[in-house]
C-alpha positions as a Markdown table, in Angstrom:
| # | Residue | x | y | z |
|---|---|---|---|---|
| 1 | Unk | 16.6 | -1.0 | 57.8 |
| 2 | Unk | 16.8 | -4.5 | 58.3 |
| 3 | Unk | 16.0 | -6.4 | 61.9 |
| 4 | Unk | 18.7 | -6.3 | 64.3 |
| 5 | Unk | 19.3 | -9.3 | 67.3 |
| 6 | Unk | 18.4 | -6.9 | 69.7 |
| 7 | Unk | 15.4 | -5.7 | 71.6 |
| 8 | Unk | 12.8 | -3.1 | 69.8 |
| 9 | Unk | 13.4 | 0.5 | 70.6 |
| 10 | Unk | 11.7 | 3.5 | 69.3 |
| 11 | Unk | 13.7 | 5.2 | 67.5 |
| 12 | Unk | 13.1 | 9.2 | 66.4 |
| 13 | Unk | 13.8 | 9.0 | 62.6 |
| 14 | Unk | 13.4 | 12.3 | 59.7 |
| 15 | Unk | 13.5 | 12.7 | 55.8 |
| 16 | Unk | 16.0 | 15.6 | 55.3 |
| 17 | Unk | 17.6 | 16.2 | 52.4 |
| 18 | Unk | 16.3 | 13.5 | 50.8 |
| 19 | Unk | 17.8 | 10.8 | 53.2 |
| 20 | Unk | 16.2 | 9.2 | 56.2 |
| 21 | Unk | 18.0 | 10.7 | 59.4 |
| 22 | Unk | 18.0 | 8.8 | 62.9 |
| 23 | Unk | 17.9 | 10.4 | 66.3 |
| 24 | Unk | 20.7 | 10.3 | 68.5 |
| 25 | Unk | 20.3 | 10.2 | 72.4 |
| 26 | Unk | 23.9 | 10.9 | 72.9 |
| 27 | Unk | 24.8 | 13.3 | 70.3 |
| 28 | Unk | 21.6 | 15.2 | 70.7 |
| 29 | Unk | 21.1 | 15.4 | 67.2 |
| 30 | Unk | 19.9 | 13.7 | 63.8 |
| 31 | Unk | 22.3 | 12.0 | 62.3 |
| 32 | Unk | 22.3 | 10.0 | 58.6 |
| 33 | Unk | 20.6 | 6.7 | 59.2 |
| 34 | Unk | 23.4 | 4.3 | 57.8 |
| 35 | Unk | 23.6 | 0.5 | 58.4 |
| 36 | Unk | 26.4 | 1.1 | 60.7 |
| 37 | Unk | 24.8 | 4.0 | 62.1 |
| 38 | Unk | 21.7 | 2.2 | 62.8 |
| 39 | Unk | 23.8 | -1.0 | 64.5 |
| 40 | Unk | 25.1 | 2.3 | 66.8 |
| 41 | Unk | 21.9 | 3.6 | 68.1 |
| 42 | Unk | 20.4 | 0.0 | 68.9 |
| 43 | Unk | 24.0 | -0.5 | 71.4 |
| 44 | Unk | 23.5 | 2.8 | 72.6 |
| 45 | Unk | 19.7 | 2.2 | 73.3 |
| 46 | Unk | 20.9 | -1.7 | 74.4 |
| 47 | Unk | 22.8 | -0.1 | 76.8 |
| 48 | Unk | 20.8 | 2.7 | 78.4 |
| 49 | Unk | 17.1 | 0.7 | 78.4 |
| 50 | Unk | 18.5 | -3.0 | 79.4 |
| 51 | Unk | 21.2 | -2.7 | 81.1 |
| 52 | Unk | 20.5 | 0.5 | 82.8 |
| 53 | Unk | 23.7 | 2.7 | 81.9 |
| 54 | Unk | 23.2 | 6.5 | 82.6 |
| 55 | Unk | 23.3 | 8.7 | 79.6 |
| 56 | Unk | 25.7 | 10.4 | 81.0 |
| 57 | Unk | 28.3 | 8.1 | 80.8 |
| 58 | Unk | 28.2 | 6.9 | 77.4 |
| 59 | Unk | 30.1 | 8.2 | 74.7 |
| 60 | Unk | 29.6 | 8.3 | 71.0 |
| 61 | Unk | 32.0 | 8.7 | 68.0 |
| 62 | Unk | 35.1 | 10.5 | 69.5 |
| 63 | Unk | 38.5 | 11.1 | 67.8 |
| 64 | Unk | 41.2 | 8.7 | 69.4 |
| 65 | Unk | 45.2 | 8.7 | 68.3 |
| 66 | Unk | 47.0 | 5.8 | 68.0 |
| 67 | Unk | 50.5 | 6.5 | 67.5 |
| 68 | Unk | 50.2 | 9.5 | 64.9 |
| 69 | Unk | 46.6 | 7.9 | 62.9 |
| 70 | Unk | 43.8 | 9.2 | 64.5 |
| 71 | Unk | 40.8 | 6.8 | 64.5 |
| 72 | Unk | 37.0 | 7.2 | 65.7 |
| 73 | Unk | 35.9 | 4.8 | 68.0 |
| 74 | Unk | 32.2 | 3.8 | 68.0 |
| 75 | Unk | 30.9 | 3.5 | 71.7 |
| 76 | Unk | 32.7 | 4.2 | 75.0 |
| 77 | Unk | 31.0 | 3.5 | 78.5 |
| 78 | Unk | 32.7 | 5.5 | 81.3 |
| 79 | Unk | 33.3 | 4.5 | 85.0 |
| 80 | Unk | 31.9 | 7.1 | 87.5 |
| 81 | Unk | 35.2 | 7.2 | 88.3 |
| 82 | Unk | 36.5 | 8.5 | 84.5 |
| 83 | Unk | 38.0 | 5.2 | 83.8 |
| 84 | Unk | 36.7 | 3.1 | 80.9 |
| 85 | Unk | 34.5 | 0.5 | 81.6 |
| 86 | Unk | 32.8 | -0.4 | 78.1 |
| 87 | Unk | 34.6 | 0.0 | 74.3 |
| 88 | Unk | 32.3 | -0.9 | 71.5 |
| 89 | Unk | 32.9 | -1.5 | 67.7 |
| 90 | Unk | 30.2 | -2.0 | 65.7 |
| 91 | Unk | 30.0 | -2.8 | 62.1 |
| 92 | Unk | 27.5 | -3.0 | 59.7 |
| 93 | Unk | 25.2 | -6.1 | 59.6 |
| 94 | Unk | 26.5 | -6.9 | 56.2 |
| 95 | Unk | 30.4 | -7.3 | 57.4 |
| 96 | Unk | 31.4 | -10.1 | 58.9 |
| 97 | Unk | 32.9 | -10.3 | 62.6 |
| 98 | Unk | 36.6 | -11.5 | 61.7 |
| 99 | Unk | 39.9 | -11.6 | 62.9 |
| 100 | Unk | 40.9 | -8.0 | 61.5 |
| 101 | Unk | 37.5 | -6.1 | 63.5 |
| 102 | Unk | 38.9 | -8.0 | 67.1 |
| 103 | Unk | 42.0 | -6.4 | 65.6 |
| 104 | Unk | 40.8 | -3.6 | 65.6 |
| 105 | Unk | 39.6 | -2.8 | 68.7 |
| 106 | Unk | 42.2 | -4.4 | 70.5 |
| 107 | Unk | 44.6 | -1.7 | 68.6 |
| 108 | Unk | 41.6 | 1.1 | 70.1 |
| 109 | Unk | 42.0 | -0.4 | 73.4 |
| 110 | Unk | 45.5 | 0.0 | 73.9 |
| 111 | Unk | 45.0 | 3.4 | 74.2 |
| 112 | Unk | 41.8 | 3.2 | 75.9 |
| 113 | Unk | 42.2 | 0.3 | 78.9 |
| 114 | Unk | 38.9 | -0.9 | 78.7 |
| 115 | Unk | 37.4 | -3.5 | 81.2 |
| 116 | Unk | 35.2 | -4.9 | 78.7 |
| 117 | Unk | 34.9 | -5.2 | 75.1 |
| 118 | Unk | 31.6 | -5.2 | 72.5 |
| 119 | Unk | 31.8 | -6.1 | 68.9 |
| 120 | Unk | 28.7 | -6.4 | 66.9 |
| 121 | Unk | 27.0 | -6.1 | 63.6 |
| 122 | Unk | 24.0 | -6.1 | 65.1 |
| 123 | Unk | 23.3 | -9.7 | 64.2 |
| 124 | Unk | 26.5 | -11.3 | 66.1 |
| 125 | Unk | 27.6 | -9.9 | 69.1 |
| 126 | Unk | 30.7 | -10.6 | 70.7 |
| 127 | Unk | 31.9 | -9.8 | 74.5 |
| 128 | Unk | 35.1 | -9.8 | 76.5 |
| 129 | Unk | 36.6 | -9.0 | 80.1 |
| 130 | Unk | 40.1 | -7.9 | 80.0 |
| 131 | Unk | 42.5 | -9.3 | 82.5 |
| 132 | Unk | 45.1 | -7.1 | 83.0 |
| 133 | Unk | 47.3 | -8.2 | 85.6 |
| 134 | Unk | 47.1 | -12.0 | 83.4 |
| 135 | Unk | 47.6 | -10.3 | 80.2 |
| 136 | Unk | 44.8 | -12.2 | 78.4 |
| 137 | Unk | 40.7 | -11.6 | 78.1 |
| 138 | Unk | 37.8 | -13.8 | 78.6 |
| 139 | Unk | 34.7 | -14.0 | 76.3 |
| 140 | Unk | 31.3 | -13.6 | 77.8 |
| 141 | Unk | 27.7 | -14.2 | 77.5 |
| 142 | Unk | 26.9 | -10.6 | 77.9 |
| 143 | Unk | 27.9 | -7.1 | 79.5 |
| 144 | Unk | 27.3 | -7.1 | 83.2 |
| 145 | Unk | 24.1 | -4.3 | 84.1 |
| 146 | Unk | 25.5 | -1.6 | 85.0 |
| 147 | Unk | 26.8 | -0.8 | 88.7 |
| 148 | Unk | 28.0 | 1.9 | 90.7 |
């Protein structure tokens, strides 16, 4: 799999069945290494190793509806308190970050009410603070570290 813009991990990774499967924290499970799949595990290990957020609190590949279409989102972050604090998309290096994926997940997070928002192909990443009250979002640098 090709380099990613983000910091090296280690990674558990097994031949099965003839394909290359990839380890994942969250899941507790093998999974099938993918190029979107592998953009995945480097946010969820980008999120647990540098900017400290529990385990616990992350959230991988869940079913959401949105109106009667039900959709998977990639990454959630929770709040101790159960609120969301973190909604990730991620795509795979070769697609481009465009209008239609910030569409996307601003669809995803009208059910979801997310403090901030993550896109990324692994080579671009994008970030966002929603202002609710305002009705309008900010872009970022980065995620904040996590806090209680």
């Amino acid at each position: 799999m090709q380099a990613l813009n983000f910091s090296a991990y280690d990674f558990r990774l097994k031949n099965s069945e003839n394909k290359v499967h990839i380890f994942d924290v969250i899941r507790k499970k093998f999974v099938v290494l993918q190029p979107e799949e592998w953009v995945r595990q480097h946010v969820v290990h980008h999120l647990i190793v540098d900017k400290k957020y529990p385990q616990s609190l992350i959230n991988v590949e869940k079913q959401l509806t949105i109106g009667r279409i039900k959709k998977r989102y990639d990454v959630v972050v929770f709040k101790p308190d159960g609120s969301i604090a973190l909604l990730v998309e991620c795509k795979s290096p070769s697609i481009k970050i465009n209008q239609q994926v910030f569409d996307q997940i601003a669809r995803y997070n009208m059910q979801l009410n997310a403090t901030y928002l993550m896109v990324t192909n692994g080579l671009d990443h994008y970030y966002c603070e929603m202002d609710y009250t305002e009705e309008k979002y900010r872009f970022l640098q980065a995620i904040p570290d996590f806090s209680r």
